[in-house]
N, CA, C and O atoms as a DFTB+ gen file, in Angstrom:
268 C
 N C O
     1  1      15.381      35.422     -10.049
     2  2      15.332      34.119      -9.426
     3  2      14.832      33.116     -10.452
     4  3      13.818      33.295     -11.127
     5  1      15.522      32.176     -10.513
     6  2      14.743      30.869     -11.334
     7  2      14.473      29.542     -10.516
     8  3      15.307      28.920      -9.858
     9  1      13.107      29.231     -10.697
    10  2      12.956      28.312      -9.675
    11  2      12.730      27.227     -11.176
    12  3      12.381      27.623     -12.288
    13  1      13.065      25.732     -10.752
    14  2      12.900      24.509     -11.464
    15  2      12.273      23.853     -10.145
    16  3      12.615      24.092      -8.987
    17  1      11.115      22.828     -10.653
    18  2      10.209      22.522      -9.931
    19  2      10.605      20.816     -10.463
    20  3      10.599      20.513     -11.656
    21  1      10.925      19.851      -9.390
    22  2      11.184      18.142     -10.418
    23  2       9.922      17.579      -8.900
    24  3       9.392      18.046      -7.892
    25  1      10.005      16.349      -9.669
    26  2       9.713      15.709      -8.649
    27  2       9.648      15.373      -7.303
    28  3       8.718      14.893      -6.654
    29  1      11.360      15.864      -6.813
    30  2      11.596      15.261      -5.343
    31  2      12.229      16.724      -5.190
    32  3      11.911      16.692      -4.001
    33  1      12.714      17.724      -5.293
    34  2      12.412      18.601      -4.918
    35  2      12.402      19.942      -5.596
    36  3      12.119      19.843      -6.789
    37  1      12.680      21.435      -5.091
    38  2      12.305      22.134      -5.549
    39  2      14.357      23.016      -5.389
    40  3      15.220      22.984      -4.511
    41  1      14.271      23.564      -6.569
    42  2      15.912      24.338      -6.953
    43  2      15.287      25.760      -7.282
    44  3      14.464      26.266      -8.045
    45  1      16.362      26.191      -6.021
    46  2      16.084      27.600      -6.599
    47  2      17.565      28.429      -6.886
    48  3      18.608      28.110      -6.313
    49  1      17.489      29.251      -7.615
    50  2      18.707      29.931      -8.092
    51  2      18.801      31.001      -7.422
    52  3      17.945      31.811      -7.778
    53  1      19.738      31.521      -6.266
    54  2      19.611      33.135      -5.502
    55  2      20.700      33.857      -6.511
    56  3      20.620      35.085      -6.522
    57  1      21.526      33.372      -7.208
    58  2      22.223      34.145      -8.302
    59  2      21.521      35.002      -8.924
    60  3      22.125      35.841      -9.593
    61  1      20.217      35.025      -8.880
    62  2      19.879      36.277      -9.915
    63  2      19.245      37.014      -8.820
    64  3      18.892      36.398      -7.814
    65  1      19.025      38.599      -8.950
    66  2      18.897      39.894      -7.980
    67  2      19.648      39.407      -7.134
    68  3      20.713      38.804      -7.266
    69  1      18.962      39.733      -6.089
    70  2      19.801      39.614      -4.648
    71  2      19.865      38.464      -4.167
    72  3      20.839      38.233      -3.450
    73  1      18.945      37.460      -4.378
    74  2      19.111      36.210      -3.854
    75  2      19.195      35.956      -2.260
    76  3      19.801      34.980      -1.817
    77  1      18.605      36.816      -1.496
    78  2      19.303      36.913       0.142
    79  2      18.338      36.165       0.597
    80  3      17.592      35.349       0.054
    81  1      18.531      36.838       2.484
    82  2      17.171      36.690       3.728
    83  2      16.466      36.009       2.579
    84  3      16.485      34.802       2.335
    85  1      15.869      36.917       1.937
    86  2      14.043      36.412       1.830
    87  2      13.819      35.692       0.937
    88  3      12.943      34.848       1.122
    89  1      14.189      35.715       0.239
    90  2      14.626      34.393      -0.865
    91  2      14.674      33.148      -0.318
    92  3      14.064      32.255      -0.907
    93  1      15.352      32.860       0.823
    94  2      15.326      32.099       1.669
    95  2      13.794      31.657       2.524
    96  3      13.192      30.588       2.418
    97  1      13.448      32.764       3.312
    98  2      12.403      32.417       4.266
    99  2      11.056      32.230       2.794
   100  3      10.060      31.541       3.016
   101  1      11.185      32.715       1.818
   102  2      10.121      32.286       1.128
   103  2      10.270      31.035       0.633
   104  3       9.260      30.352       0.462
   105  1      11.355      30.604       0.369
   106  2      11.923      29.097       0.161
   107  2      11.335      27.959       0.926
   108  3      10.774      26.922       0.573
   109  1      11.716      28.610       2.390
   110  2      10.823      27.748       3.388
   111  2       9.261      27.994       3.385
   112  3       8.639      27.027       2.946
   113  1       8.627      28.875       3.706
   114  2       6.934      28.921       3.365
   115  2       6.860      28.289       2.137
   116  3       5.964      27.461       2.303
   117  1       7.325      28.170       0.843
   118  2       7.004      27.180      -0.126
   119  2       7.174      25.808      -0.065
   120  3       6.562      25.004      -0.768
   121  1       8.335      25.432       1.107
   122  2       8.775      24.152       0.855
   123  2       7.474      23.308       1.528
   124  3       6.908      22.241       1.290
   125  1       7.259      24.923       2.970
   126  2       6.256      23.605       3.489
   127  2       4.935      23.444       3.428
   128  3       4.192      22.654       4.011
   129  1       4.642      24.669       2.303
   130  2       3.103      24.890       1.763
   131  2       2.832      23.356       0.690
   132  3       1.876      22.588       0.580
   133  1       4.096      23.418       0.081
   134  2       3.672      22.111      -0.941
   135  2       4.519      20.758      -0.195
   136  3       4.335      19.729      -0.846
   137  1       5.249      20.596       0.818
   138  2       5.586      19.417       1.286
   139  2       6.431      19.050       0.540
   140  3       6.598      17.855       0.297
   141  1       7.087      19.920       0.059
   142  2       8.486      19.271      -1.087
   143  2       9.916      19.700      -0.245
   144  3       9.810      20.907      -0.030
   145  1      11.282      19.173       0.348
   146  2      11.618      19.804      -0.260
   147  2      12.711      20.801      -1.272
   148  3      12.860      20.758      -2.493
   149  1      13.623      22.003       0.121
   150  2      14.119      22.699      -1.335
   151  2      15.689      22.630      -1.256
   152  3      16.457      22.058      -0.482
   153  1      15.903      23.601      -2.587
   154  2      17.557      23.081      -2.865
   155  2      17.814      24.803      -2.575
   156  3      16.698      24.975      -2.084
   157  1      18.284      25.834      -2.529
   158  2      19.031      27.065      -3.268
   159  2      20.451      26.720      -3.549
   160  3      21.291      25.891      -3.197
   161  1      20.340      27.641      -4.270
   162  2      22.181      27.287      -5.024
   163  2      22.503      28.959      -4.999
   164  3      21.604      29.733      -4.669
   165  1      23.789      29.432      -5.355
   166  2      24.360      30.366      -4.932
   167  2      23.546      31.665      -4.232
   168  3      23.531      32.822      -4.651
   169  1      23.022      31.244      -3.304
   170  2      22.204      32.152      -2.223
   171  2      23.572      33.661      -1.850
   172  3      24.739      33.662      -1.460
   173  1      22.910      34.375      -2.110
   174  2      23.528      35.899      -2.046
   175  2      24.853      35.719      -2.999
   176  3      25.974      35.988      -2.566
   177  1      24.670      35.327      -4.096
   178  2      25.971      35.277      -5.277
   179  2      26.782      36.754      -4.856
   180  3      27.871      37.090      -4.393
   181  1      25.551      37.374      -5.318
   182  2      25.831      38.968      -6.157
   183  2      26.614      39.846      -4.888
   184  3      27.422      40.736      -5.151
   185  1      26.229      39.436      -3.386
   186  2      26.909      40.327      -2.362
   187  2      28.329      39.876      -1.655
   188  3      28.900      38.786      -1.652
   189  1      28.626      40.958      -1.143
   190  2      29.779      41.173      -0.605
   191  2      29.473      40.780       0.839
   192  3      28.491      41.357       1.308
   193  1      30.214      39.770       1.788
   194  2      30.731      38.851       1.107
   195  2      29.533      37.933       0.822
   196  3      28.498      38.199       1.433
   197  1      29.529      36.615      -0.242
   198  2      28.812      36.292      -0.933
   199  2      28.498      34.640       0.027
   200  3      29.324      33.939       0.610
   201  1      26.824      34.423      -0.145
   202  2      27.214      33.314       0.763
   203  2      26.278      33.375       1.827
   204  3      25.900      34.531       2.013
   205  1      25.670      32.376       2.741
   206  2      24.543      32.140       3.526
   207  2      25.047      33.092       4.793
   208  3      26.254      32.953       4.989
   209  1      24.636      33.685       5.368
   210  2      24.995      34.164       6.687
   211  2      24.284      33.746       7.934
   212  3      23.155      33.270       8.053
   213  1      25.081      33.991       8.733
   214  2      25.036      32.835       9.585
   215  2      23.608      33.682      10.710
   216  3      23.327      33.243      11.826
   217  1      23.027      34.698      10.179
   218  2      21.595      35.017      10.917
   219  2      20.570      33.988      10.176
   220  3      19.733      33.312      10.774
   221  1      20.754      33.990       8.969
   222  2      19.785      33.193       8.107
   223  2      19.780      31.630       8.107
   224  3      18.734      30.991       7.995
   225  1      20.806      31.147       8.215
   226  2      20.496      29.773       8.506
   227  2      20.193      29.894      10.281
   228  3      19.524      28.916      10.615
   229  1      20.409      30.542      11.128
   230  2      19.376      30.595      12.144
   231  2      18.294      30.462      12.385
   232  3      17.710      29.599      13.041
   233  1      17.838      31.621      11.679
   234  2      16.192      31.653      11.454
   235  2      15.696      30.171      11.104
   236  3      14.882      29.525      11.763
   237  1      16.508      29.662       9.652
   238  2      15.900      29.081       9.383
   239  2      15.779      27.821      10.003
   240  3      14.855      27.094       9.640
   241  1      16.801      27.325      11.151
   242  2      17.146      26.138      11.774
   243  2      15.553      26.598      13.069
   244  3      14.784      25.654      13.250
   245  1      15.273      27.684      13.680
   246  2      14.442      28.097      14.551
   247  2      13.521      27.416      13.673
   248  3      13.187      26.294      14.054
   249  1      12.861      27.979      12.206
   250  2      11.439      27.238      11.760
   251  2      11.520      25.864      11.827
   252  3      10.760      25.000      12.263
   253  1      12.760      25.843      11.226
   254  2      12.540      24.059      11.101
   255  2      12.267      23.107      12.654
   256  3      11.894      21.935      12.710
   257  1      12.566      23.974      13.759
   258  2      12.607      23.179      14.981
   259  2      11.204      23.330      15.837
   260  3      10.927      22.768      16.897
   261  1      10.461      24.182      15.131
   262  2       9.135      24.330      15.274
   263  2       7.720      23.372      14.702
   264  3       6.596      23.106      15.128
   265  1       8.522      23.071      13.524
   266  2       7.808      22.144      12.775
   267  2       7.064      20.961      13.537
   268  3       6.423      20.124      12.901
């Protein structure tokens, strides 16, 4: 994973290992530990098929509606 940290927000790369789920939900506990926030870019590159699945932007639409 390579994370770049700018000003306005935070990029993370899921192209490298697995890049999946958790890559993700840690994305979010970071975004909203520091109030920034985030970008990912090819989230699950490496798997078959490649690409956000549609449990994970669930989850993550559930945290965000908790907020």
């Amino acid at each position: 994973m390579t994370m770049t940290m700018s000003v306005s927000r935070i990029l993370l790369d899921g192209g490298v290992l697995e890049g999946g789920g958790q890559l993700l939900r840690n994305a979010v506990a970071l975004s909203v530990l520091l109030s920034k926030p985030i970008a990912v870019n090819n989230i699950r590159k490496n798997r078959k098929p490649p690409g956000l699945r549609p449990q994970h932007a669930a989850g993550t639409y559930k945290a965000a509606k908790t907020l």
